[in-house]
C-alpha atoms as an extended CHARMM CRD file, in Angstrom:
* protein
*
       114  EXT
         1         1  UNK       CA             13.6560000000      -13.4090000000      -23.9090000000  PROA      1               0.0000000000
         2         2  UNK       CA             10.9480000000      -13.7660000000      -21.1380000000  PROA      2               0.0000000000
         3         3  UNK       CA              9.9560000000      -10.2710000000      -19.9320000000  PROA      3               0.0000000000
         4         4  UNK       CA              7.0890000000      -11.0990000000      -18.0790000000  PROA      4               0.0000000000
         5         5  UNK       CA              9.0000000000      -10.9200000000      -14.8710000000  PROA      5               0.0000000000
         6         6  UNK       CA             10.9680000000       -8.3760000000      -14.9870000000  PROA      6               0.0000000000
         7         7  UNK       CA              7.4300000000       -6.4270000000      -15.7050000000  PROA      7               0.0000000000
         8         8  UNK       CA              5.7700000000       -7.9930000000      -12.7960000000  PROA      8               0.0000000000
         9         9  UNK       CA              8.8690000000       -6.9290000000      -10.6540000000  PROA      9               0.0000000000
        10        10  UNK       CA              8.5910000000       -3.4440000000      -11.7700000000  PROA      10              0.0000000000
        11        11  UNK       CA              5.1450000000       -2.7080000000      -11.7160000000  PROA      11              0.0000000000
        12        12  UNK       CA              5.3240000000       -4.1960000000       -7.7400000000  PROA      12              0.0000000000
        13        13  UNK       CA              8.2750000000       -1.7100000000       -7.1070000000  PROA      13              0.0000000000
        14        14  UNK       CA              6.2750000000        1.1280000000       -8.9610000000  PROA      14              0.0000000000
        15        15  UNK       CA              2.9480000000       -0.1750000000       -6.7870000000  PROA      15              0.0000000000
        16        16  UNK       CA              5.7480000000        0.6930000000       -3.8460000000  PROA      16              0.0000000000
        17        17  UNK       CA              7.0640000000        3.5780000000       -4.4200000000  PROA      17              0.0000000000
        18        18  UNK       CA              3.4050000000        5.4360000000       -5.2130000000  PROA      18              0.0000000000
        19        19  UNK       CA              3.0000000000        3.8850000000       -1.2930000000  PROA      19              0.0000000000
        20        20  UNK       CA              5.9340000000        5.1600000000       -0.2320000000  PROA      20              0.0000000000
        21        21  UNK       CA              4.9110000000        8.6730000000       -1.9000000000  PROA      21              0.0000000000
        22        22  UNK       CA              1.1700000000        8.2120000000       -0.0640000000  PROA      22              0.0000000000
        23        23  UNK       CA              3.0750000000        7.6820000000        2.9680000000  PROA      23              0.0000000000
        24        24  UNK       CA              5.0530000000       10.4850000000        3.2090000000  PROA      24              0.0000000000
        25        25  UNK       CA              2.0030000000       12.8400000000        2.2410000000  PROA      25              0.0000000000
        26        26  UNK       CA              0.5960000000       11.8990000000        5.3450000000  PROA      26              0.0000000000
        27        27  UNK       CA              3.4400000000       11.4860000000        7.4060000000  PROA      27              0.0000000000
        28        28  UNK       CA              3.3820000000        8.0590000000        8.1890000000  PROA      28              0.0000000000
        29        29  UNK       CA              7.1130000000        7.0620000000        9.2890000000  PROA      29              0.0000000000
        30        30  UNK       CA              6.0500000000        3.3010000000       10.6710000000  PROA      30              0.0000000000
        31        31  UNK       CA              4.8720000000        2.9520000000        6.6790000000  PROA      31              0.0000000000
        32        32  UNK       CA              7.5340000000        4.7710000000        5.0880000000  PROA      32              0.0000000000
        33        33  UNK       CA             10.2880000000        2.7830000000        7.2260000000  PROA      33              0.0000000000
        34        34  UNK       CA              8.0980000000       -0.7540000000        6.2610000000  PROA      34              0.0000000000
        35        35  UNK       CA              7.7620000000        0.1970000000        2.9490000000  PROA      35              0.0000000000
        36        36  UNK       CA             11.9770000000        1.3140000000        2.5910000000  PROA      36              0.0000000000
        37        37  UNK       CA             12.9060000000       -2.1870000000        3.8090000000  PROA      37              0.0000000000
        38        38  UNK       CA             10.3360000000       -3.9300000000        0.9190000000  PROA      38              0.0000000000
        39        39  UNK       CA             11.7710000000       -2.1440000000       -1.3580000000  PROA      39              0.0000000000
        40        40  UNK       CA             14.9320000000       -3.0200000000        0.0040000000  PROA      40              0.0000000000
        41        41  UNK       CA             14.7320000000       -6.8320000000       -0.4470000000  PROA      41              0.0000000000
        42        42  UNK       CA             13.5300000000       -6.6350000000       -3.9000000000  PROA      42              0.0000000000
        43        43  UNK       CA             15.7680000000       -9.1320000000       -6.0110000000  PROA      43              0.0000000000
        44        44  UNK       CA             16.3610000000       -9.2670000000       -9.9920000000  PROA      44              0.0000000000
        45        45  UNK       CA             13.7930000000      -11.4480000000      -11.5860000000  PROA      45              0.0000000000
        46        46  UNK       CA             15.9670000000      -14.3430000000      -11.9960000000  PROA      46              0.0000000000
        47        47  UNK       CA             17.2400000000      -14.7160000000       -8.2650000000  PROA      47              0.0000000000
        48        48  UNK       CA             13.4740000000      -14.2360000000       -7.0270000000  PROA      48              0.0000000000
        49        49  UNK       CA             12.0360000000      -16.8600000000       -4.5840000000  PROA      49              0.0000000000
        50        50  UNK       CA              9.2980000000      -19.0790000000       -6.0240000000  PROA      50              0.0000000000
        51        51  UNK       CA              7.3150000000      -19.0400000000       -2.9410000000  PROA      51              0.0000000000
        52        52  UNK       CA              6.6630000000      -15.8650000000       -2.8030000000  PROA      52              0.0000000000
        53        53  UNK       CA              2.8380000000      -15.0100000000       -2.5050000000  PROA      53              0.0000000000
        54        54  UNK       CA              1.3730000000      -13.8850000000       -5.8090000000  PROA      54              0.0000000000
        55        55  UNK       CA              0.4920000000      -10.6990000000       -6.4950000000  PROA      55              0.0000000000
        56        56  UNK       CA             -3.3590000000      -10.6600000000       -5.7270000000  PROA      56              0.0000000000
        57        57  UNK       CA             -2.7890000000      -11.9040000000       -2.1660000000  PROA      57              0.0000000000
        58        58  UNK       CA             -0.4450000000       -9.1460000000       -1.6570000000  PROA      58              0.0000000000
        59        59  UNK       CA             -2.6590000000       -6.7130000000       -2.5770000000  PROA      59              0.0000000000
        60        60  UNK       CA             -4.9290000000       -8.0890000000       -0.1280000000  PROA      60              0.0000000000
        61        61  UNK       CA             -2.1760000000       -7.5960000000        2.6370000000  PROA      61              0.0000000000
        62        62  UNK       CA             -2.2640000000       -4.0660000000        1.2310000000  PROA      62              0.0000000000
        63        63  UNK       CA             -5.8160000000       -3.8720000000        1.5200000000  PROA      63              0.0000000000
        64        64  UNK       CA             -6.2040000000       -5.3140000000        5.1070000000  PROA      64              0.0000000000
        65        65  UNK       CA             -3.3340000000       -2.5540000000        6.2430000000  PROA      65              0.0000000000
        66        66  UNK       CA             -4.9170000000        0.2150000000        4.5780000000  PROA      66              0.0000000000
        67        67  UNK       CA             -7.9280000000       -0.5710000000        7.0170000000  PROA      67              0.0000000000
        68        68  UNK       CA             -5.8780000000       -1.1130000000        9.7300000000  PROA      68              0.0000000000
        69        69  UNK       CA             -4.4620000000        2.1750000000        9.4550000000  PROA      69              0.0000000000
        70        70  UNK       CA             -8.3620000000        3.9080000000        8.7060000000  PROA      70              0.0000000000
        71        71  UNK       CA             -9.6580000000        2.2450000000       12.0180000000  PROA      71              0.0000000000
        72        72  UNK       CA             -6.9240000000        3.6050000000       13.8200000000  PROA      72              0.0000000000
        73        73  UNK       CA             -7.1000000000        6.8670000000       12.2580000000  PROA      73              0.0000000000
        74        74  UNK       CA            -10.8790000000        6.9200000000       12.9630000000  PROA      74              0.0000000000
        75        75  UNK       CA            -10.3580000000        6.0920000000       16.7360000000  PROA      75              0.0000000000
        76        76  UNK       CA             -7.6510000000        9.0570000000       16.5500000000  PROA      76              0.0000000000
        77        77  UNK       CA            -10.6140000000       11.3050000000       14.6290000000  PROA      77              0.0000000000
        78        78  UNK       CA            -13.3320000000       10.4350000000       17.6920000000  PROA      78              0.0000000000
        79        79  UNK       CA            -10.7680000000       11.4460000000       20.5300000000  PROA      79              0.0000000000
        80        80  UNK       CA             -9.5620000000       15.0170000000       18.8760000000  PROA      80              0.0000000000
        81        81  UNK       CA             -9.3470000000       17.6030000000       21.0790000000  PROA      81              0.0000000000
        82        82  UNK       CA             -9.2920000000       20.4410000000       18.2750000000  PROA      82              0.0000000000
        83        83  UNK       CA            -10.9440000000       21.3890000000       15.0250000000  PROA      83              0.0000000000
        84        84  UNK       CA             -7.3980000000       21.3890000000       13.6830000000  PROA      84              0.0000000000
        85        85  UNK       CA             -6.5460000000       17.6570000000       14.8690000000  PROA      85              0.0000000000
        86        86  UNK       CA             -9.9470000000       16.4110000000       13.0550000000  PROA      86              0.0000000000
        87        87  UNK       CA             -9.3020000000       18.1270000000        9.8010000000  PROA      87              0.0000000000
        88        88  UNK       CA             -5.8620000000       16.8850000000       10.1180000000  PROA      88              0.0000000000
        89        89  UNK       CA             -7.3530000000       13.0400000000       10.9840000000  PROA      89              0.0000000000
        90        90  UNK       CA            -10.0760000000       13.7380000000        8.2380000000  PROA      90              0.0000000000
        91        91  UNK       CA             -7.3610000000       14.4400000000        5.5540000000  PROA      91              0.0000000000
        92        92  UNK       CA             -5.2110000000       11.5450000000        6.1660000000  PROA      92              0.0000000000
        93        93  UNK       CA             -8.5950000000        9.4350000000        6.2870000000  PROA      93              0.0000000000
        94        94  UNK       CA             -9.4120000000       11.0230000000        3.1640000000  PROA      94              0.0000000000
        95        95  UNK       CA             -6.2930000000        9.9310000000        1.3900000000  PROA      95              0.0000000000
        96        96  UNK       CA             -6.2450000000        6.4740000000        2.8750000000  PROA      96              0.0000000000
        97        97  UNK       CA             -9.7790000000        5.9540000000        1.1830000000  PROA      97              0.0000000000
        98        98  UNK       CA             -8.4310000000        6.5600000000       -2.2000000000  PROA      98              0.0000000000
        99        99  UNK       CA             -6.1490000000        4.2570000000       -1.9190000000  PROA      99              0.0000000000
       100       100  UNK       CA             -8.1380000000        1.5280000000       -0.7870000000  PROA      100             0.0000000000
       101       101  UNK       CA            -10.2730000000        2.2270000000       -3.9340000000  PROA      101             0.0000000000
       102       102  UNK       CA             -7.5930000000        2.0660000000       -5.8270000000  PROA      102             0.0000000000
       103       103  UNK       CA             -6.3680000000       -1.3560000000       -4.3280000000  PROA      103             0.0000000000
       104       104  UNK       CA            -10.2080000000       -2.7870000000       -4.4610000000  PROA      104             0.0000000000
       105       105  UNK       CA             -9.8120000000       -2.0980000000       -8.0730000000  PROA      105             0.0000000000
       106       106  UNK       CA             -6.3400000000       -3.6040000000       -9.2110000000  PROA      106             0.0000000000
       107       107  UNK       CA             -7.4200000000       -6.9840000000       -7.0120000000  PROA      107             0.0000000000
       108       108  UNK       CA            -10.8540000000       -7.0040000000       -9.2260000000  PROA      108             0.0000000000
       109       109  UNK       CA             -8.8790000000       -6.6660000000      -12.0760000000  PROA      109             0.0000000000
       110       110  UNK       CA             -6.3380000000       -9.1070000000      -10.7710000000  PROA      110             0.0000000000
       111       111  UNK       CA             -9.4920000000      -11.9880000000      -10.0840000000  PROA      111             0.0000000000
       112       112  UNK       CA            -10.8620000000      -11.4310000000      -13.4850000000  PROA      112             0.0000000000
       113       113  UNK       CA             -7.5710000000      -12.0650000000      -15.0990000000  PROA      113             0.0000000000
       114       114  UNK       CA             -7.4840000000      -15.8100000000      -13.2780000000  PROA      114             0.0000000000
């Protein structure tokens, strides 16, 4: 029996989900809707595609989002009106940072393992 998959698969759905749960906390409903429909299309291991992209480059697409969404949040942070609107800004900057550590470190890990 070949696991290896199936593991794969689930630690990419579990990599989701803690997204989804980031997304929610700070109430991103473009992410939560984008991260839904990936979830969505998830297939059992055998009835995968074979081109999909591997799992390092899709952490990079995670990466490059997760500073997508900082720059905008920054540019959001720069025009606030109110100390309550920075905070707000700061927080959800704050969160997105972790994150992207978090990313940075599972694609090291990923590089050292090829």
């Amino acid at each position: 029996m070949n696991t290896k998959p199936d593991c794969g698969v689930s630690l990419q759905i579990d990599d989701y989900l803690d997204l989804l749960h980031f997304a929610i906390q700070i109430q991103d409903q473009e992410w939560q809707q984008s991260l839904i429909h990936q979830l969505k299309v998830f297939q059992p291991a055998g009835e995968q595609q074979h081109q999909r992209s591997s799992p390092e480059e899709e952490l990079w697409t995670r990466l490059d989002y997760i500073n997508s969404k900082l720059t905008g949040l920054c540019n959001q942070l720069h025009a606030a009106h109110s100390k309550d609107e920075r905070e707000k800004f700061e927080a959800r900057i704050g969160l997105l940072q972790v994150q992207r550590v978090e990313v940075a470190r599972k694609i090291k890990w990923a590089s050292r393992r090829t």
